[in-house]
Structures are given as structure tokens and as C-alpha cells.
C-alpha positions in Angstrom: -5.4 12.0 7.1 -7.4 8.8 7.4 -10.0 6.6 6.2 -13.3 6.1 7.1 -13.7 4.1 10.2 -15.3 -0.1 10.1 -18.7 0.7 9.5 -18.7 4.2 9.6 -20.1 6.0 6.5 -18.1 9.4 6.6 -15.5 10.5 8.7 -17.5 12.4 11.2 -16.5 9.8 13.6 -13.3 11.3 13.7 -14.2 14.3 15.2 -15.4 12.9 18.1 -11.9 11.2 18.5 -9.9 14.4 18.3 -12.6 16.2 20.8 -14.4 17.8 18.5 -18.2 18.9 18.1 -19.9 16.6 15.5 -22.2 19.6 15.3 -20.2 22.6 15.2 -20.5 23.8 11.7 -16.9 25.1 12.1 -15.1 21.9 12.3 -15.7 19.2 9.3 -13.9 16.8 8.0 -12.5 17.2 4.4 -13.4 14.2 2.3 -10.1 13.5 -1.0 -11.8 11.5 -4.1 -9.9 9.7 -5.8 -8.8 10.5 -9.1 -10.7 11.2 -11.8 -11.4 9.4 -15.0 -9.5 12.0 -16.9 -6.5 12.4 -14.5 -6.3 8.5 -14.8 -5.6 8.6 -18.4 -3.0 11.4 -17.8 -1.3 9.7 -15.3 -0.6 6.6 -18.4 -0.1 9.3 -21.2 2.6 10.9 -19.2 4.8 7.5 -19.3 5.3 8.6 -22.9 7.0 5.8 -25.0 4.1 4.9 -26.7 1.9 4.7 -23.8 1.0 7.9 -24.1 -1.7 7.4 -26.9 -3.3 4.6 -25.5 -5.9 6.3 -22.8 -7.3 7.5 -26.3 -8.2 3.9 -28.2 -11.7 2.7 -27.8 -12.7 2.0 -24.2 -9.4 1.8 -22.8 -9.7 4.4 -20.6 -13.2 3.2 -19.6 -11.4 0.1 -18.8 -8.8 1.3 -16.7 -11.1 3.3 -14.6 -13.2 0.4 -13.8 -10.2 -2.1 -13.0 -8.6 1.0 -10.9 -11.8 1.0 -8.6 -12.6 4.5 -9.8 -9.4 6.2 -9.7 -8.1 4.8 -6.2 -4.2 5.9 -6.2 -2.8 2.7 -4.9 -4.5 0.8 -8.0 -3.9 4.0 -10.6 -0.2 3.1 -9.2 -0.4 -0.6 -9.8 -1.5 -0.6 -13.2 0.8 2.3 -14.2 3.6 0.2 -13.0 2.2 -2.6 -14.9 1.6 -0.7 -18.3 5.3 0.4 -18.2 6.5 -3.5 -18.3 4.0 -3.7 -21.1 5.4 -0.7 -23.2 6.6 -2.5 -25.8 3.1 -3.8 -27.1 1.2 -0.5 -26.3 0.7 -0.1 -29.9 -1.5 -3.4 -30.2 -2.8 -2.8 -26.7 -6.7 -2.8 -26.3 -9.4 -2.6 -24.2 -10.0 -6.3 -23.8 -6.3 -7.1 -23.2 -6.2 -5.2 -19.8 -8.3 -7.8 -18.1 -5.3 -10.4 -19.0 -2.8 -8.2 -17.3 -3.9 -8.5 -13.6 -1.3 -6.4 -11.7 -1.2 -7.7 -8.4 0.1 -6.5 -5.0 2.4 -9.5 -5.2 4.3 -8.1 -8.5 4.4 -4.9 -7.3 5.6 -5.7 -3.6 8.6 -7.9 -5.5 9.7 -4.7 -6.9 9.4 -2.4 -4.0 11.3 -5.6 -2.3 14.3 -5.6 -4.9 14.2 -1.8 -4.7 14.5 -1.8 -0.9 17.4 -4.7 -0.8 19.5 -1.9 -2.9 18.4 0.9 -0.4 19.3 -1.0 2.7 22.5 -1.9 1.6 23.6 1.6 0.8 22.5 2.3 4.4 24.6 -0.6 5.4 22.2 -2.6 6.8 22.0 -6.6 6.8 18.3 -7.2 6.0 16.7 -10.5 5.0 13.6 -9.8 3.1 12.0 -12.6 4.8 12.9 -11.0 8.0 11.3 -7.4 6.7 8.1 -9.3 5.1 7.2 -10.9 9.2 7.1 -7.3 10.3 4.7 -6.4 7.7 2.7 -9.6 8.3 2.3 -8.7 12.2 1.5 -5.4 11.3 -1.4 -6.5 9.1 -3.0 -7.9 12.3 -3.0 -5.0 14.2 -6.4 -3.3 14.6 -4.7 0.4 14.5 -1.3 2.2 14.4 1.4 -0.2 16.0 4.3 1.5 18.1 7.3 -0.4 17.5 8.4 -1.1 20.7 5.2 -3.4 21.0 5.8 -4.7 17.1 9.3 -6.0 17.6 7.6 -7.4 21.3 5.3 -9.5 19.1 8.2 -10.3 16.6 10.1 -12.3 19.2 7.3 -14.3 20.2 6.9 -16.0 16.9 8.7 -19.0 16.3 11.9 -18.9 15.4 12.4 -15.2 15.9 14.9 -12.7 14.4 16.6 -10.2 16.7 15.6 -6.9 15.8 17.6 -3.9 17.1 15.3 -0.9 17.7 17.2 2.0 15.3 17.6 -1.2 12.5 13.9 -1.8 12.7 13.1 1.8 12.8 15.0 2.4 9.4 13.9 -0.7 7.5 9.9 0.6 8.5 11.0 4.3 7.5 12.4 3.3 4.3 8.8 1.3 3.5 7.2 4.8 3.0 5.5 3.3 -0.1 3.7 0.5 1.9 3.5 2.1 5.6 3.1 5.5 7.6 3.8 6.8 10.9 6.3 6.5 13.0 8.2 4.3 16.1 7.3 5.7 18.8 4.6 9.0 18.6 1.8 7.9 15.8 3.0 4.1 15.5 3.4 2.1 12.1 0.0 1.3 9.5 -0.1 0.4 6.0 -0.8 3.2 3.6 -3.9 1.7 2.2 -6.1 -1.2 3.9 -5.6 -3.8 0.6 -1.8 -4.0 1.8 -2.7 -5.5 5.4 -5.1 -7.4 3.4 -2.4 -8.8 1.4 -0.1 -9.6 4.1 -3.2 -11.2 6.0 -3.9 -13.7 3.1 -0.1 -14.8 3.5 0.1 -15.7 7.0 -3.5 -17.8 6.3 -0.4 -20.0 4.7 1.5 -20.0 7.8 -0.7 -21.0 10.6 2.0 -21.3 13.6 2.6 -17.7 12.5 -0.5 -16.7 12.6 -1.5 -18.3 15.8 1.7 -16.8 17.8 0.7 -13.1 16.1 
């Protein structure tokens, strides 16, 4: 599974990559929309506690398929997250009050961050989040699937670098299932969606001696 390649307008570029005939009528690439309107307001009526009624108010659910790009799953997933913290005002929730919420990837990375501090220390493992957030910033840079032999390679040339066992890396990047896919050594390591690297991009514009060294 993949996305469409830079500047490519399907996926038939693909093909070409795995040997395949363009041509042959047998082999084609299957194309996943994203969600539709309707399963966009399901996936807010299932939270229940008062949400549920709310894809039903006037041009709410209008709203939330226009702020969620048209159903993409990474953003149907933020603003889920972000209706939840809002449960208790659902009932005076309207359409003009989503534009004030703004989930962000930031918000939503803090959580996954507090949720993974609790998984790596039930796997007994000494993790700075600092430390986890530089291997997702050198990932970000990386024009394609990063094996992490060569990722840890670039982590100790940054300044001030961590030591990174390989099996303690390996399980901190296996945990981040919600942000990245692959694995060490076969496929290598790349963010779920493309807005993540783009996130952890815009935070090493901040840090330039990173950046440069990446």
C-alpha cells in the first residue's frame, strides 16, 4: 500500500517499480478513497456521550467533511480525537464553532507522546521523548523508507547525539505504529501519512544545526 508518487497522477508508476506491465490489463493498481461523507459522521456519532447527535445539526457534518479534506483518515482521526475533549459542550456545538477548534498534529502527537511514555515503561525501556522526537525529525528528511541501521547512522552525527542501541531503537519505532510503518531492516521506517514528515520538517526549520547535520 502506498501513495501516489511526487508528481505522478495515479499509481500506475508503481507497477513499473514492482516489474510490472503498465499495459497488461491484468495487473492494476487498486486506488482506497477516503471516507465518505456519511461514514465521517458515523465515525463522531459512534463516540456516543452526546456526540452522537451532532453529525445531524445544521451543516455540521458539511463542516467536518470539508475541514477533514474529504474524509482523509488521519484528519477524520484528528478531529475525532478533538470532539471527544469537547464532549461536554456537544450540545451547544455548531457548525461555525468547528473552525475555532483547530486540532493540530501538535495536540495530537502530545497524546500519542504521553501514551507512548506509559508503553515504554511497561517494556522497561528508558526513553526521553526528546530523544524519540530526533528520530522522527531525521526520518522526515528522508526521500523514502529509511532502514535503521542507516537512521541511527545519521542520529550520531547530529550534535550532541544520543546512543541508540539497535533492539531499543527498533522497539521505540515499532511501538510508533500510529505515526510510522515498516520495519528495521527489510521495508525500512516511513511516516504513515505525508502531513506527519511535514510536521516534523517544520520543527527542525527551528533548529538549524539540526537540520544542517540531517
Amino acid at each position: 500500500a502506498a501513495r501516489y508518487k511526487p508528481g505522478q497522477p495515479d499509481g500506475q508508476a508503481w507497477l513499473a517499480d514492482f516489474a510490472f506491465d503498465p499495459a497488461c490489463p491484468k495487473v492494476q493498481p487498486l486506488d482506497l478513497q477516503p471516507l465518505s461523507k456519511a461514514a465521517v459522521g458515523e465515525a463522531v456519532a459512534q463516540l456516543g456521550q452526546r456526540l452522537d447527535a451532532l453529525p445531524e445539526r445544521e451543516g455540521v457534518l458539511d463542516a467536518l467533511y470539508r475541514l477533514t479534506d474529504r474524509g482523509d483518515p488521519l484528519l477524520v482521526t484528528l478531529w475525532v480525537g478533538q470532539l471527544w475533549r469537547e464532549r461536554e459542550r456537544a450540545p451547544a456545538l455548531r457548525a461555525t464553532d468547528l473552525q475555532q477548534l483547530s486540532p493540530s498534529f501538535a495536540g495530537f502527537l502530545e497524546v500519542w507522546m504521553q501514551e507512548q511514555a506509559a508503553v515504554w515503561k511497561a517494556k522497561q525501556l528508558d526513553v526521553h521523548p526528546d530523544d524519540a522526537r530526533r528520530l522522527l525529525r531525521v526520518l522526515s528528511l528522508a526521500r523514502g523508507p529509511l532502514h535503521l541501521q542507516d537512521l541511527l547512522a545519521v542520529v550520531a552525527r547530529l550534535p550532541f547525539p544520543v546512543r541508540w542501541e539497535f533492539e531499543r531503537a527498533r522497539t521505540v519505532l515499532d511501538s510508533a505504529f500510529r505515526l510510522v510503518v515498516g520495519d528495521a531492516g527489510q521495508q525500512g521506517y516511513t511516516f504513515i501519512h505525508p502531513r506527519l514528515g511535514d510536521h516534523f520538517r517544520a520543527e527542525l526549520e527551528g533548529i538549524k544545526e539540526e537540520r544542517l547535520a540531517v
